[in-house]
MDTraj code that builds the backbone (N, CA, C; nanometers):
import mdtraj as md
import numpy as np

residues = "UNK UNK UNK UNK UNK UNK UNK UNK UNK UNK UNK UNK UNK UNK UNK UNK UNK UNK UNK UNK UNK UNK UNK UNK UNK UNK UNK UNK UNK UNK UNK UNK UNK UNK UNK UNK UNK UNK UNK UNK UNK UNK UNK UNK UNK UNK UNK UNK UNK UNK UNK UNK UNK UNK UNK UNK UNK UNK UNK UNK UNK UNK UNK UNK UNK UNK UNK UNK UNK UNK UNK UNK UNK UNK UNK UNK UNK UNK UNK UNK UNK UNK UNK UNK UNK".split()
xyz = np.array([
    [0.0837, -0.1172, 0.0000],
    [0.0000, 0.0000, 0.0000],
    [0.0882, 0.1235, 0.0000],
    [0.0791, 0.2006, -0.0670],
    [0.1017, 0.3551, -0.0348],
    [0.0807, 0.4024, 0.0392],
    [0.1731, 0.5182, 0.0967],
    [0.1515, 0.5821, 0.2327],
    [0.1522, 0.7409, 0.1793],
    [0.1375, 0.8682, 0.2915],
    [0.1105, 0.9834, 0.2260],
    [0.0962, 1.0505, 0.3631],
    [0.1437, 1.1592, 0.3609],
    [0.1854, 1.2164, 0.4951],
    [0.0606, 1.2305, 0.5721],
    [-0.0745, 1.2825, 0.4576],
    [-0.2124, 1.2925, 0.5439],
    [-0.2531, 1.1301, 0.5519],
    [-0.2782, 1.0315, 0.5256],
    [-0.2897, 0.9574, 0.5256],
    [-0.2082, 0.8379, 0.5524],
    [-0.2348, 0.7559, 0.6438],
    [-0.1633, 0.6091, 0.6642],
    [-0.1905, 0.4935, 0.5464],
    [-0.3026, 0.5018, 0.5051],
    [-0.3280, 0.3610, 0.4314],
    [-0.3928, 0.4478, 0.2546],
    [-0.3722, 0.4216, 0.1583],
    [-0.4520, 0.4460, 0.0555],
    [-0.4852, 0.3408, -0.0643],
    [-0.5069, 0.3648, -0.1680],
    [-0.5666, 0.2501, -0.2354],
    [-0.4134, 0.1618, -0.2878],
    [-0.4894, 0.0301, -0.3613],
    [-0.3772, -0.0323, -0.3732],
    [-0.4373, -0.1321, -0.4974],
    [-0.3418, -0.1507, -0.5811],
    [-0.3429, -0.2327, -0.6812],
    [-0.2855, -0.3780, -0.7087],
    [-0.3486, -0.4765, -0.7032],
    [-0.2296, -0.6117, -0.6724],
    [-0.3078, -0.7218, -0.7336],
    [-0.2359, -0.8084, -0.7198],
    [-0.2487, -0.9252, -0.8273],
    [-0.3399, -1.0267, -0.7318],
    [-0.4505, -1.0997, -0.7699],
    [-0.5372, -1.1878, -0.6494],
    [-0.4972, -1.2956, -0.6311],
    [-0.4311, -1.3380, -0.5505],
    [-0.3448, -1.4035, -0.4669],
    [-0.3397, -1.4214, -0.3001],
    [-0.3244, -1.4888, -0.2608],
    [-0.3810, -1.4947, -0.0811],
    [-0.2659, -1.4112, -0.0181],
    [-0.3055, -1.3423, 0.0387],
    [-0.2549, -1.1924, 0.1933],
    [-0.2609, -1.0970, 0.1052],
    [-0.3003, -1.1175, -0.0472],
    [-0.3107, -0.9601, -0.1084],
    [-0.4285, -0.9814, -0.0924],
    [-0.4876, -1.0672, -0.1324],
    [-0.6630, -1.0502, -0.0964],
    [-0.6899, -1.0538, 0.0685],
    [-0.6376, -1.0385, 0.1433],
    [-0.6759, -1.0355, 0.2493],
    [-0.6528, -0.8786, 0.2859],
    [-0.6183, -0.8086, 0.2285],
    [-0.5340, -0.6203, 0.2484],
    [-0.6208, -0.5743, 0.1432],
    [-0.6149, -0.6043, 0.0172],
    [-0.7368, -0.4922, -0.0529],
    [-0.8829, -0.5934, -0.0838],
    [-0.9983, -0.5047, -0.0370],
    [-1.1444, -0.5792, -0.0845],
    [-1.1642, -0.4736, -0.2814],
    [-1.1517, -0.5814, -0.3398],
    [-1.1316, -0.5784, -0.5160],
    [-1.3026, -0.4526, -0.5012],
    [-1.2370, -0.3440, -0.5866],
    [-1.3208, -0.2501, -0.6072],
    [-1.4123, -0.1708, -0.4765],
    [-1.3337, -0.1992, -0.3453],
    [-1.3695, -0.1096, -0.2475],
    [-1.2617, -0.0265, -0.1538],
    [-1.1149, -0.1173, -0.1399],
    [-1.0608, -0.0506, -0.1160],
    [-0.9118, -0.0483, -0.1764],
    [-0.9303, -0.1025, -0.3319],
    [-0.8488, -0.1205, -0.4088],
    [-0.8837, -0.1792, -0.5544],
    [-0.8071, -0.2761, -0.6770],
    [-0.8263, -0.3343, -0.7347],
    [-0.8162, -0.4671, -0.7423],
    [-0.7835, -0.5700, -0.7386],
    [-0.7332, -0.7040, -0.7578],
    [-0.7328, -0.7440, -0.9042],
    [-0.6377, -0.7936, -0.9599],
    [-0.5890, -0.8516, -1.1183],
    [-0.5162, -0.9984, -1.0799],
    [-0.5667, -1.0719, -1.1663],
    [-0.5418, -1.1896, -1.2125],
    [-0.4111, -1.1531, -1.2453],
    [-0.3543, -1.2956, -1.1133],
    [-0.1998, -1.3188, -1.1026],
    [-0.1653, -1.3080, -1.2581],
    [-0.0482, -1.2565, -1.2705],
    [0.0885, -1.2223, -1.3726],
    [0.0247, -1.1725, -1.5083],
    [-0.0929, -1.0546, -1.4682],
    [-0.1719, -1.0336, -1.5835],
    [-0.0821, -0.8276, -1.5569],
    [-0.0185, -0.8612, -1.6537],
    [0.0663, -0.7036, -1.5910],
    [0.0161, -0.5768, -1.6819],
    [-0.0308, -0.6428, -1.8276],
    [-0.0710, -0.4776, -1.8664],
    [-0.2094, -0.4578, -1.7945],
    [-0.2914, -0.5866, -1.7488],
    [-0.3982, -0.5082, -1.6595],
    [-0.3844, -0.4320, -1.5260],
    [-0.2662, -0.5119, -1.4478],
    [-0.2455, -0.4309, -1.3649],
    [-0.2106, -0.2990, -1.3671],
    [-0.0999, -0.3295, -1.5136],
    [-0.0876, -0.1208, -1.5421],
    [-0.1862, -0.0566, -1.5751],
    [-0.2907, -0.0893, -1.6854],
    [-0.4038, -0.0078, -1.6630],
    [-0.4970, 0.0001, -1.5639],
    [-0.5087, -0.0730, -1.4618],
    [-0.5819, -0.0107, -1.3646],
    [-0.5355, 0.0695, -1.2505],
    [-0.3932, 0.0838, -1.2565],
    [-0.2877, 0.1434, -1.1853],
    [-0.3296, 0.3090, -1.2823],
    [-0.3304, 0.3389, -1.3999],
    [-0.3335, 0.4184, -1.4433],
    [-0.5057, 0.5163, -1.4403],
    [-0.5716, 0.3981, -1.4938],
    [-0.7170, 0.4183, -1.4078],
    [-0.7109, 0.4910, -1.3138],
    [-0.6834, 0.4138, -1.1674],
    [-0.7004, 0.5057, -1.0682],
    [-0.5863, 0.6211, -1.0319],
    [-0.4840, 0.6169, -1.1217],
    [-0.4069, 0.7775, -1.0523],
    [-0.5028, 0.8847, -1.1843],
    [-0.5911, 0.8556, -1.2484],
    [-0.6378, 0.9515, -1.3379],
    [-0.7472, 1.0105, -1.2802],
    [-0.8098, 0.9359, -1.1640],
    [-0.9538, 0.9526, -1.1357],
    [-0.9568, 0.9784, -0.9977],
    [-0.9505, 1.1000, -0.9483],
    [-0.9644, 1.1569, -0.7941],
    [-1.0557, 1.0409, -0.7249],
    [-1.1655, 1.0937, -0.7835],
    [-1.3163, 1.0298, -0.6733],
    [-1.2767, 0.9007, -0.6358],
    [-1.2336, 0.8029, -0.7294],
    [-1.2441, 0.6730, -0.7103],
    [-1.0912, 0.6561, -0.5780],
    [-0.9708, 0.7414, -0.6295],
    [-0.8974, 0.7661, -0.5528],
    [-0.9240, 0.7859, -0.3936],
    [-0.9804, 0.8981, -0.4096],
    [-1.0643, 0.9244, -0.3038],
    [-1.1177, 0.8107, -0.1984],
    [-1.2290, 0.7472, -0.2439],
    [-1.3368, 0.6428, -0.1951],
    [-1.2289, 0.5180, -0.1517],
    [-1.1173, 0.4966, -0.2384],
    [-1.0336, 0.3602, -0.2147],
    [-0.9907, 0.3549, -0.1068],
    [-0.9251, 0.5351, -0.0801],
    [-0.8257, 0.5469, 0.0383],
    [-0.8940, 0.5641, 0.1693],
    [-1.0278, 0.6533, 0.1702],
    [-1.0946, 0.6548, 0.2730],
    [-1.1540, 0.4547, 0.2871],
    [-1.1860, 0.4266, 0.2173],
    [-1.2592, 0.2607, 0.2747],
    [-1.1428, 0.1956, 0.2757],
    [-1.0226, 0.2274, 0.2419],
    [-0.8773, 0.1653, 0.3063],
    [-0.8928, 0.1632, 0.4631],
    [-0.8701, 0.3124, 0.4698],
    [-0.8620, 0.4144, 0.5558],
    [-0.9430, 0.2849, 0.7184],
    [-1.0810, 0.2797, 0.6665],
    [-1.1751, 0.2279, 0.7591],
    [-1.1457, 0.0846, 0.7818],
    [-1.1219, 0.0079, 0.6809],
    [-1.0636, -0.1278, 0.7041],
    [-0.9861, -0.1260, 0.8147],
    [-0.8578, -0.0598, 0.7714],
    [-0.7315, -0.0865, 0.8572],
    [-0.8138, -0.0729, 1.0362],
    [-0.9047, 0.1028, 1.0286],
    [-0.9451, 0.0571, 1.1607],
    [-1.0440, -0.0602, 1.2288],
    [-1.0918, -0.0593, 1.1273],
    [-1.1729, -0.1731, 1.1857],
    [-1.1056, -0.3019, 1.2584],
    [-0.9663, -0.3481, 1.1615],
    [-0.9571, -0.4857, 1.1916],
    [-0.8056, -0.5044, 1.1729],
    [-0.7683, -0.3476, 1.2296],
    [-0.5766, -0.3351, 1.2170],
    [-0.5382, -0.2754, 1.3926],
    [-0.6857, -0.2440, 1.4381],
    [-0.6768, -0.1786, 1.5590],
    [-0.5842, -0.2655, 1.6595],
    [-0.5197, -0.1935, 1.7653],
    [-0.4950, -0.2290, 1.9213],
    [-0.5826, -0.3419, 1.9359],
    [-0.6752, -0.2547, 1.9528],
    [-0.8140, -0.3305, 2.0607],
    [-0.8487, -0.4280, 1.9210],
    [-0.9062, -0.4611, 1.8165],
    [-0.9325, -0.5318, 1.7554],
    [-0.8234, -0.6890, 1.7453],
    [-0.6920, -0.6404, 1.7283],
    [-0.6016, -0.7657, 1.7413],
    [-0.5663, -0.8432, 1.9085],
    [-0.5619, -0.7348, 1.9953],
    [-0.5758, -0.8018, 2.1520],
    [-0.7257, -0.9035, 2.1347],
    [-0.8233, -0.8197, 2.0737],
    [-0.9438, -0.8945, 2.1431],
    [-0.9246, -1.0245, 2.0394],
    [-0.8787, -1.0259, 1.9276],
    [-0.8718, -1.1663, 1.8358],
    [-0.7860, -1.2903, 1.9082],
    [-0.6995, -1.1860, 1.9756],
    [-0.5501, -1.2665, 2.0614],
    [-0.6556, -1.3422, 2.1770],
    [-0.7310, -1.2631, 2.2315],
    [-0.7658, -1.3149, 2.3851],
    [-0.8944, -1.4062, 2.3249],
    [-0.9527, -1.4296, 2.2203],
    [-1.0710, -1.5158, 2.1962],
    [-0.9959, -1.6528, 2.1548],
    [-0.8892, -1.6561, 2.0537],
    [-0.8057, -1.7442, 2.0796],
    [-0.7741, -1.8484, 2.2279],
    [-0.6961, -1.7513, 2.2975],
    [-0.6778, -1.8110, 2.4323],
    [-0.7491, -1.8732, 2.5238],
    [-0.8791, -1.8097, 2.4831],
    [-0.9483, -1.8379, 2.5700],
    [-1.0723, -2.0075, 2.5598],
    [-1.0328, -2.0197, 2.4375],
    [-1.1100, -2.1106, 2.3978],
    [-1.0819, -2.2998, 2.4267],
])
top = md.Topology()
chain = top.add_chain()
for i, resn in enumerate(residues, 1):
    res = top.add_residue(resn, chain, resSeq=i)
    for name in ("N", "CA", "C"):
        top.add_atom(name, md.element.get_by_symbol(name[0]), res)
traj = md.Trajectory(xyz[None], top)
């Protein structure tokens, strides 16, 4: 993912493959392309640096992911349901 001084997390472009699909949701907070398919990945890489809004929407629902399920409290409480079971 890209980083950006106002921002921690923004959109991201990657090939669908397991722990990349687990970091971007395909068309919400990024793209996903069919492994070793590279001029698609460049055009949708180009896609989104052309197009604010969509820019926009990727990085903010990045943005919300990460808190949702990158948090402190979200990974302790995953840690302690584990343990506890």
């Amino acid at each position: 993912m890209y980083t950006t001084r106002k921002n921690l997390v923004d959109y991201d472009v990657g090939f669908d493959v397991r722990g990349t699909r687990d970091v971007i949701v395909n068309n919400q907070t990024g793209c996903l392309v069919s492994y070793g398919d590279y001029d698609k990945i460049a055009d949708k890489t180009y896609e989104l640096l052309g197009d604010h809004q969509w820019y926009q929407t990727f990085s903010h629902n990045a943005w919300q992911r990460v808190r949702q399920f990158c948090s402190i409290e979200s990974m302790v409480d995953g840690h302690e349901r584990v343990l506890t079971v």
